[in-house]
C-alpha positions as semicolon CSV with decimal commas, in nm:
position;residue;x (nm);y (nm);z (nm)
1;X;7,322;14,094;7,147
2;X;7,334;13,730;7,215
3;X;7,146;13,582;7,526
4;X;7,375;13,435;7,795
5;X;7,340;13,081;7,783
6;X;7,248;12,933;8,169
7;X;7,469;12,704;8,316
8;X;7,413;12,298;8,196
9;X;7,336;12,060;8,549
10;X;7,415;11,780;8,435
11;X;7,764;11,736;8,283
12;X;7,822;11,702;7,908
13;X;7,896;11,359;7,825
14;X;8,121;11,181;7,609
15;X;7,978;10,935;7,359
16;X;8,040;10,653;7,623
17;X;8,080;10,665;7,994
18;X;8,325;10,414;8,129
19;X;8,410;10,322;8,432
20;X;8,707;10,528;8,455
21;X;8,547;10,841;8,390
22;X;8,497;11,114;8,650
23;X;8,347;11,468;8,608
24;X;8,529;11,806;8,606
25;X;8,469;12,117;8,534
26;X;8,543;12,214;8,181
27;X;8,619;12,624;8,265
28;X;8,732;12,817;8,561
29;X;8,390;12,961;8,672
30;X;8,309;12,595;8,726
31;X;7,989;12,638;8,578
32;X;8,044;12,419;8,279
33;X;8,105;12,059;8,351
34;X;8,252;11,728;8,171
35;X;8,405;11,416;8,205
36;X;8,772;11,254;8,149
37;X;8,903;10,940;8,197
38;X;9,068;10,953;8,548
39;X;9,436;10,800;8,511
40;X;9,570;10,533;8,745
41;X;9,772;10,675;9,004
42;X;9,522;10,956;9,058
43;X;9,256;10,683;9,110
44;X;9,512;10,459;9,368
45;X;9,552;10,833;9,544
46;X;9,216;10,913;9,573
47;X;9,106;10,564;9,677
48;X;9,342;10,581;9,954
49;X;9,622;10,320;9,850
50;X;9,931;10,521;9,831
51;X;9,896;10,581;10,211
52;X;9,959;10,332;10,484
53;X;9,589;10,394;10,677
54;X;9,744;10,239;10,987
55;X;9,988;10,483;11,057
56;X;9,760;10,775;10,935
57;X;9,579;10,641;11,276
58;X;9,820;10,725;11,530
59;X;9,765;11,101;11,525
60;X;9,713;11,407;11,315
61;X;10,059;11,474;11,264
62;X;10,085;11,155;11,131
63;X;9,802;11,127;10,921
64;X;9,930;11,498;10,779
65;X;10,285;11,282;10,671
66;X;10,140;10,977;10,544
67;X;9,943;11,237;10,286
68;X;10,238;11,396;10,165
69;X;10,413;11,078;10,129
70;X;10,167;10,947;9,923
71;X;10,119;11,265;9,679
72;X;10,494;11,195;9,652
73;X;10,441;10,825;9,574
74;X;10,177;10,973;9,314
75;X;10,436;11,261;9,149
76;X;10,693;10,957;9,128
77;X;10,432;10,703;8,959
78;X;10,286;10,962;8,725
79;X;10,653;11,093;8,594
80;X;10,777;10,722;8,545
81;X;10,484;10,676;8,319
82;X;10,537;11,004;8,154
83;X;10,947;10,877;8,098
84;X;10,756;10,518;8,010
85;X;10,573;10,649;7,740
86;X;10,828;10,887;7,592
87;X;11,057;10,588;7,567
88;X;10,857;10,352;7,410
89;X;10,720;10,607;7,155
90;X;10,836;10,574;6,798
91;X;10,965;10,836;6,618
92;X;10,800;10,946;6,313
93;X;10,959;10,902;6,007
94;X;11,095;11,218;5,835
95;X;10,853;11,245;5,516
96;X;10,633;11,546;5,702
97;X;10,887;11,840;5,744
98;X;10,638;12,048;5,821
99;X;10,481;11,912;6,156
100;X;10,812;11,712;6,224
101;X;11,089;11,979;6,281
102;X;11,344;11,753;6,358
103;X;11,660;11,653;6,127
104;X;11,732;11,282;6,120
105;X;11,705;10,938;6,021
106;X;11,367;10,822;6,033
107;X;11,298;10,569;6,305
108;X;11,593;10,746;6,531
109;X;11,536;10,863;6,883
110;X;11,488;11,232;6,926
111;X;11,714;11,439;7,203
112;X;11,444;11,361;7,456
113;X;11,382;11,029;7,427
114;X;11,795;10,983;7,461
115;X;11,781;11,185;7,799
116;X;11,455;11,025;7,877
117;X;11,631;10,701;7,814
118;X;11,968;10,793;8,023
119;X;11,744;10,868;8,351
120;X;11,574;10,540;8,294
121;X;11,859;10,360;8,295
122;X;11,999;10,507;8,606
123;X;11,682;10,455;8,775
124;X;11,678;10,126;8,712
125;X;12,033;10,111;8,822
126;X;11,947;10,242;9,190
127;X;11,629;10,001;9,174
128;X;11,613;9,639;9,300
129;X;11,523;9,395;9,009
130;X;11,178;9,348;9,163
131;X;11,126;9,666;9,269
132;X;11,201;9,777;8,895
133;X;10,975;9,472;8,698
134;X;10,722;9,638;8,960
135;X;10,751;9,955;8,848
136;X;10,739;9,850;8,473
137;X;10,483;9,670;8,499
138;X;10,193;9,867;8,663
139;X;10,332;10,256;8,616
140;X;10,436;10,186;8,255
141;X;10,246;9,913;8,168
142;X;9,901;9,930;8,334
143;X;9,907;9,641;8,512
144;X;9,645;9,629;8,838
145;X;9,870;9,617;9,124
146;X;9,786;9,303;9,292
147;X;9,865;9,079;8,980
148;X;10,174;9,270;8,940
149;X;10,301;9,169;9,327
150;X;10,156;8,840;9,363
151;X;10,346;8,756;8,976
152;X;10,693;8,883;9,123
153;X;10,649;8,880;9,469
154;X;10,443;8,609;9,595
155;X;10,492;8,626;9,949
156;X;10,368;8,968;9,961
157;X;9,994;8,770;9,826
158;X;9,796;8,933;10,133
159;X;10,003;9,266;10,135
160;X;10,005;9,429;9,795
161;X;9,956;9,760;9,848
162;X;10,175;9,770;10,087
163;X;10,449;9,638;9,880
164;X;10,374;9,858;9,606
165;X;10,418;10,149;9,855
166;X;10,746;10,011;9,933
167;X;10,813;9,975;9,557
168;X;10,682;10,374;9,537
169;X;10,915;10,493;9,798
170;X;11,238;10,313;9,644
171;X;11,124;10,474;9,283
172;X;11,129;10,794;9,473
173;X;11,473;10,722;9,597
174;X;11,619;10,625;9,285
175;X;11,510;10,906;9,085
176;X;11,620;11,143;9,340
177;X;11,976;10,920;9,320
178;X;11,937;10,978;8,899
179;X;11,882;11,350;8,924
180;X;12,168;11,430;9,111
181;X;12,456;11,172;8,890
């Protein structure tokens, strides 16, 4: 019988640790730890951007909304990147049958990038111009918020979060609008 190895302290690490690494635990005990690279809109959530902090002041009730607002704000930014990156993948070609089970011309889009594709469109159709180059530009993109508003929106220079919250809450809106036409 093997010994039962003891739980590590200090989490395993990857070859480098970035800035954009967090820990987490790597089973469901929780005794095993690790790191991964923490994506953008969970690191805007957890630093508190996707919520207007004034009006999280007023009272508890209020504070309680402003959270769900912004784990909607979150949901909406981390789907439009999901949609982002399905549409801008390339489709393999069609010389490896085995992994690539789909018929077709090589280069072509698959079934879900044309659905992906149709919601796109008709979110971008329910979106203001800005609000979409917004969108496109830090959820699909990467682009670090305040460049993004102070390049399209420039009066918004001293208010860029909350801009981008207003862009949030129209992407929520519009995708809403796509889902149901």
């Amino acid at each position: 019988m093997s010994p039962k190895p003891s739980p590590r302290q200090e989490p395993e690490a990857p070859a480098v640790i970035q800035a954009d690494h967090v820990p987490r635990n790597l089973d469901k005990v929780g005794s095993r730890s690790g790191w991964k690279r923490e994506l953008d809109h969970d690191r805007a959530f957890r630093m508190g951007h996707l919520l207007c902090k004034e009006r999280a002041k007023v009272n508890d009730e209020a504070k309680e909304r402003e959270i769900e607002k912004a784990i909607y704000r979150r949901d909406a930014w981390e789907k439009f990147t999901e949609c982002w990156l399905l549409c801008q993948a390339n489709f393999p070609g069609g010389s490896d049958y085995n992994r690539v089970r789909v018929a077709g011309v090589p280069g072509s889009f698959c079934d879900a990038q044309i659905d992906t594709k149709r919601f796109m469109r008709a979110v971008e159709a329910n979106l203001g111009s800005r609000d979409w180059m917004l969108c496109r530009r830090v959820c699909g993109e990467g682009w670090p918020i305040a460049k993004a508003v102070t390049d399209i929106s420039p009066s918004y220079r001293d208010s860029t979060l909350a801009r981008f919250r207003e862009c949030l809450d129209a992407l929520i809106e519009a995708m809403e609008t796509a889902r149901r036409g």
